[in-house]
Structure formats: structure tokens, C-alpha cells
C-alpha positions as CSV (number, residue, x, y, z in Angstrom):
1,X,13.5,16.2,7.7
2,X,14.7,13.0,9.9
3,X,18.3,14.1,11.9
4,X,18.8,10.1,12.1
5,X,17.5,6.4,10.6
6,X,13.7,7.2,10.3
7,X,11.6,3.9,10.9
8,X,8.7,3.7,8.3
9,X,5.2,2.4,8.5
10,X,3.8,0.6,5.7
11,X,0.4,-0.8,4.9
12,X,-1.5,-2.7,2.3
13,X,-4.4,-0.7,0.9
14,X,-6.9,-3.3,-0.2
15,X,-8.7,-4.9,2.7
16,X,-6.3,-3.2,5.3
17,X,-6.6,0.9,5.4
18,X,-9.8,0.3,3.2
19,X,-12.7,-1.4,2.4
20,X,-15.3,-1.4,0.1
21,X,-18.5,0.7,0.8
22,X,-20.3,-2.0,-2.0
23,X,-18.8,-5.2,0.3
24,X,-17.1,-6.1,-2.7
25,X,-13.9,-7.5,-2.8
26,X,-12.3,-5.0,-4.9
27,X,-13.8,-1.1,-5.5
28,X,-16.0,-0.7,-8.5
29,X,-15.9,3.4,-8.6
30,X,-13.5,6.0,-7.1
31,X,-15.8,6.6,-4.3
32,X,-16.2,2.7,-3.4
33,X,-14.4,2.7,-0.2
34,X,-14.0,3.6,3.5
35,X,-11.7,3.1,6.5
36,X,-11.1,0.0,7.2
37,X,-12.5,0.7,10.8
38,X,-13.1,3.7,13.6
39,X,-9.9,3.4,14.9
40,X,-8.0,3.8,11.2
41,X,-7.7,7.5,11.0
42,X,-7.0,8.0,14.9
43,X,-4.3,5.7,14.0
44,X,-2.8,7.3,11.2
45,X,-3.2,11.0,12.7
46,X,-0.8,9.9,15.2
47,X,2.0,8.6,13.5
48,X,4.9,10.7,12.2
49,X,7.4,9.0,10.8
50,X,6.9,8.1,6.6
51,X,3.1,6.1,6.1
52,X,4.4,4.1,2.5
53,X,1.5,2.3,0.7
54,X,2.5,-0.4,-1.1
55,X,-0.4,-2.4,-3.2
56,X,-0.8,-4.7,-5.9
57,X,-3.6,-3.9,-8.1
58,X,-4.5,-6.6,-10.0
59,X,-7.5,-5.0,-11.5
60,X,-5.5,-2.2,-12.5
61,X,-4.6,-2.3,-16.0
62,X,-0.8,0.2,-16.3
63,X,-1.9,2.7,-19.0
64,X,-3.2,5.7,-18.6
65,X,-5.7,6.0,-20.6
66,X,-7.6,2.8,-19.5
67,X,-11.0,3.3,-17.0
68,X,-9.1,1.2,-14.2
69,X,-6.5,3.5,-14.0
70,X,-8.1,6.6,-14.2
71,X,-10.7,5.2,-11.6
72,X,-8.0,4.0,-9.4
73,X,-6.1,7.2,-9.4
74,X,-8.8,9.2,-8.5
75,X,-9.4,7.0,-5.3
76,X,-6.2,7.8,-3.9
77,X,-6.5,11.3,-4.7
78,X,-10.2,10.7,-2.3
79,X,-8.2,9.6,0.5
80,X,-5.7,11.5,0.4
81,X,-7.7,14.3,0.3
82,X,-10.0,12.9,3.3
83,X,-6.3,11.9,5.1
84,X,-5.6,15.6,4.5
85,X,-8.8,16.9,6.0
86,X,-8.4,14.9,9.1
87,X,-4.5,16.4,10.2
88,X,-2.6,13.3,8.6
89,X,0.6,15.3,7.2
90,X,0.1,14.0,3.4
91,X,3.4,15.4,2.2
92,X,4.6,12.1,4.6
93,X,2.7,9.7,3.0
94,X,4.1,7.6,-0.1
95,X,2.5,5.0,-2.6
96,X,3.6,2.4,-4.6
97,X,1.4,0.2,-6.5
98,X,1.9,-2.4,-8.5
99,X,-0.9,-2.6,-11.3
100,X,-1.7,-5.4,-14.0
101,X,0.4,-5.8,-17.2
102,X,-1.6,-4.9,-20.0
103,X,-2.7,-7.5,-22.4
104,X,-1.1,-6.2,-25.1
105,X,2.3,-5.1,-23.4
106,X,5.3,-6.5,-25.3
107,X,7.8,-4.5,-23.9
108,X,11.7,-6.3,-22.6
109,X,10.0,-4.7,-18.8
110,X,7.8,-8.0,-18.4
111,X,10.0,-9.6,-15.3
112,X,9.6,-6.0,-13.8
113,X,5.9,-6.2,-13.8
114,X,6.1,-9.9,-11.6
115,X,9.2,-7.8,-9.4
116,X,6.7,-5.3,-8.4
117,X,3.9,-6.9,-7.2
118,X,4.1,-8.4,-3.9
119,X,5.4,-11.3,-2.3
120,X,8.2,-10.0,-4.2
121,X,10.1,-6.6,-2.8
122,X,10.5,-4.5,-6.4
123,X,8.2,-2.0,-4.7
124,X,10.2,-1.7,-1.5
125,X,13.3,-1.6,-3.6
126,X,11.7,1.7,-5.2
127,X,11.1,3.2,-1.9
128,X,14.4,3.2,-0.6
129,X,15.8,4.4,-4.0
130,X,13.0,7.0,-3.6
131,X,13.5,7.7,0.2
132,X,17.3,6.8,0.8
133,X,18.0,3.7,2.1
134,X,20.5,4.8,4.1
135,X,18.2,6.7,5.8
136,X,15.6,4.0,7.0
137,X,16.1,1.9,9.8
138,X,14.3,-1.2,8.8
139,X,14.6,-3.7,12.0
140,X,12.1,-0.5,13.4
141,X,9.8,-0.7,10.4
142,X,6.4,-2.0,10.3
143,X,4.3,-3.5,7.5
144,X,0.8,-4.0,8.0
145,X,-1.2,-6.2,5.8
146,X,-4.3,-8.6,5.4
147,X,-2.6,-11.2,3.3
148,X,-1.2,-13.2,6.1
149,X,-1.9,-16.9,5.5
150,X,-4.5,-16.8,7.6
151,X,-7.3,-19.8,7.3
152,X,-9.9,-17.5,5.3
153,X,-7.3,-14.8,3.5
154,X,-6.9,-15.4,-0.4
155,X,-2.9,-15.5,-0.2
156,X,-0.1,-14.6,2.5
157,X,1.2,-12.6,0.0
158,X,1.9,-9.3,2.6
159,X,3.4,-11.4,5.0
160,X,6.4,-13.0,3.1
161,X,6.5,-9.4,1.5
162,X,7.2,-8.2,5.0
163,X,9.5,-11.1,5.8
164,X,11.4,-10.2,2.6
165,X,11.4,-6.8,3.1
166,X,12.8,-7.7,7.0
167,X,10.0,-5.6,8.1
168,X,7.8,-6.6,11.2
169,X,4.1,-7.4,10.1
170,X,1.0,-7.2,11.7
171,X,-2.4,-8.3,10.4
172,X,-5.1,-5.0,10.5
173,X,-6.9,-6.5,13.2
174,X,-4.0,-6.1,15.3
175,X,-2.7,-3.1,14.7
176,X,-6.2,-1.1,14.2
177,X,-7.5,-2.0,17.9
């Protein structure tokens, strides 16, 4: 598809393309959620080059068969089915999330888990396996996030992702004016 190094750009999902409809702080349903604001969609109609998604779901438990999964699945399939309706190009747009080790996990995959979820890059790392990595041209590539240290944010967890992905960061504020 790209004749040369393709730039990406790469959001968090939580708090950044989304938000809560309920004003909680994480979605209770499948339908709990909307743009984060007017400007998100014009945004994201306008970009062609690879959207990549990369959350951590805490509240996610990785099986399944459990309710947070099935529920959490079912909201990406909601907006990317609304990204779909509005000309966004879906077949361009890639997600990686990182959910919560289940209680009862015992596998030898435990230091995976902690890889995946960001600060750290595991989910990056999949991407370009996934994508090519020969293929991206990273010093162009943008991650956009709401983690960013910032005196009210719970964590700067997207921003040193960025930094350790070498991608430039912006908070949503900035980049969905």
C-alpha cells in the first residue's frame, strides 16, 4: 500500500479518542462512550497514513469468556463501526491493547503481561512485527495520549510510552483543536 516509510499516528483510547457518556472514568457498557470532542472525527477522517490504538485496559480481565472482555470488544466493534460510517478507512486502523492478567493466570507469560501495558513498548513492539518495521518511519510518527504528567492526570504513562517508543506526543487537547 505505502511505496516508501509510512509515518503512523497513534492514540490512546481511554480519555483521548473517547470518553465516557456516564462521566465515569472508565465505560461501564459497550455503549458507554463518545468522541472525545467535535473536532475528533473531522480529525481522524482526514488522516491517511496507519491510525494504531494502543491501550491498556486495566479493567479488562484477558479471557474470553469473562463480561470485561466481551464488553470491551464489543465497544471497539461500536466505534469502529461509527469510524466506518463517517469515511474513516477502517481497514487502516490497528489496535493493540493491553488488558489485566487474570487472577488466576499461572502461565511462564507473566513478564509479558507488565511488557505490554504501557509505559513499557511490548505493544509497539507488536506493531511493527505486525506492520513491518522497516516500513515505518518513526522520527515522523505521532502518539497522542492523555497520560502526560500533567498536574491533574492519574500517570504520565503515554508520554514516556511515546518517548520510548521515539514517537512525538501530544496531549488530546492539543492535537483535537
Amino acid at each position: 500500500i505505502y511505496d516508501s516509510l509510512t509515518p503512523i499516528i497513534s492514540f490512546d483510547l481511554d480519555g483521548t479518542l473517547v470518553v465516557t457518556k456516564t462521566k465515569g472514568k472508565f465505560a461501564k457498557f459497550p455503549q458507554d462512550w463518545k468522541w472525545f470532542n467535535y473536532k475528533t472525527l473531522t480529525n481522524l477522517k482526514q488522516i491517511k497514513i496507519p491510525i494504531v490504538i494502543f491501550t491498556n485496559q486495566g479493567g479488562v480481565v484477558a479471557t474470553k469468556t469473562s463480561k470485561s472482555y466481551n464488553n470491551f470488544h464489543k465497544r471497539i466493534e461500536l466505534i469502529l463501526e461509527e469510524l466506518g460510517k463517517r469515511g474513516v478507512d477502517v481497514q487502516n486502523v490497528w489496535i493493540y491493547a493491553s488488558p489485566k492478567k487474570s487472577a488466576s493466570y499461572k502461565g511462564d507469560n507473566e513478564a509479558q503481561f507488565d511488557n505490554m501495558r504501557k509505559p513499557n513498548i511490548g505493544m509497539f513492539e507488536e506493531f511493527l512485527k505486525d506492520f513491518g518495521k522497516d516500513k515505518i518511519n518513526v522520527q515522523e510518527s505521532l502518539f497522542i495520549g492523555d497520560a502526560a504528567g500533567r498536574k491533574n492526570d492519574f500517570s504520565n504513562s503515554d508520554l514516556r510510552f511515546a518517548h520510548s517508543c521515539q514517537l512525538k506526543f501530544k496531549t488530546p487537547e492539543d492535537y483535537f483543536v
